[in-house]
C-alpha positions as CSV (number, residue, x, y, z in Angstrom):
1,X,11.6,-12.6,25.3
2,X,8.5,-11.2,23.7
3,X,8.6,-10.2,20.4
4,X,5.6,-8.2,18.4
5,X,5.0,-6.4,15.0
6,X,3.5,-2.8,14.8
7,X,2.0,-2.9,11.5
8,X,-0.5,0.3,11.5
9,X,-3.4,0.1,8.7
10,X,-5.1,3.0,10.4
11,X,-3.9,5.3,7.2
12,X,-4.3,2.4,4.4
13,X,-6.9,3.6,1.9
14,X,-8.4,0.4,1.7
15,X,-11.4,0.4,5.0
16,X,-11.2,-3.6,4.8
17,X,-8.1,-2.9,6.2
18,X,-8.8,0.1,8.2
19,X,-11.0,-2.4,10.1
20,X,-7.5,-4.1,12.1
21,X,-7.2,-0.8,13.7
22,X,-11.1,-0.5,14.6
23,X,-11.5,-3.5,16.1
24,X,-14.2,-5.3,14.1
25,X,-11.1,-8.0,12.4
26,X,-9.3,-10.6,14.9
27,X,-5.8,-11.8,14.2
28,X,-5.1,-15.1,16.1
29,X,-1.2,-16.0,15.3
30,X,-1.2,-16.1,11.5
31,X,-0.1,-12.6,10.4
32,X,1.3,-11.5,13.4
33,X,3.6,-14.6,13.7
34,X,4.2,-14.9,9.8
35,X,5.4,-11.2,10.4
36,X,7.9,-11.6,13.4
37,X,9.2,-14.7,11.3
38,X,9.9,-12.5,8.1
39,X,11.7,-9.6,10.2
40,X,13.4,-12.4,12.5
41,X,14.4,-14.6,9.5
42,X,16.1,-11.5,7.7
43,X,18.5,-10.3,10.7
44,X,15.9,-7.2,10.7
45,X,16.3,-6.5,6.8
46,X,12.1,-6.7,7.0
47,X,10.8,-3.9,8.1
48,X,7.3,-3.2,8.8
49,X,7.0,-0.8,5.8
50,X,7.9,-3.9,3.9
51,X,5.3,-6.2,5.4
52,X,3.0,-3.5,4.8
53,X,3.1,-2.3,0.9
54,X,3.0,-6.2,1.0
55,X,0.1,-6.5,2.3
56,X,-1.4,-3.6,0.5
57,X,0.0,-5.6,-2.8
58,X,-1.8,-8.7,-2.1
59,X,-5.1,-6.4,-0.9
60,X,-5.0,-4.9,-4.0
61,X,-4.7,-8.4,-6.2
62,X,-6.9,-9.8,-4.3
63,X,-9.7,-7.3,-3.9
64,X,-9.4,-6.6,-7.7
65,X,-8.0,-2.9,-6.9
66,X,-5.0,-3.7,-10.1
């Protein structure tokens, strides 16, 4: 089977991350695979939304945003 995550930053207010959805960032496997692993590994209890207001967590931390 083939199995992929939909995780939409096209509405994030952060334009580092706006920049997935406009083409100028490529994913290889990492977050993509790291996210069908987390939604897999949890019999679905992972949702997108979840892996998403994580990501926007981390952004956030990261970026200095806190």
């Amino acid at each position: 089977p083939i199995v992929y995550v939909n995780v939409d930053y096209s509405d994030s207010p952060y334009e580092g991350l706006q920049a997935y959805e406009w083409g100028f960032i490529k994913e290889g496997v990492g977050c993509g695979g790291a996210s069908v692993g987390a939604i897999v590994e949890s019999a679905g209890k992972v949702t997108c939304k979840d892996l998403s207001d994580k990501v926007h967590e981390i952004y956030r931390g990261i970026m200095g945003f806190d």
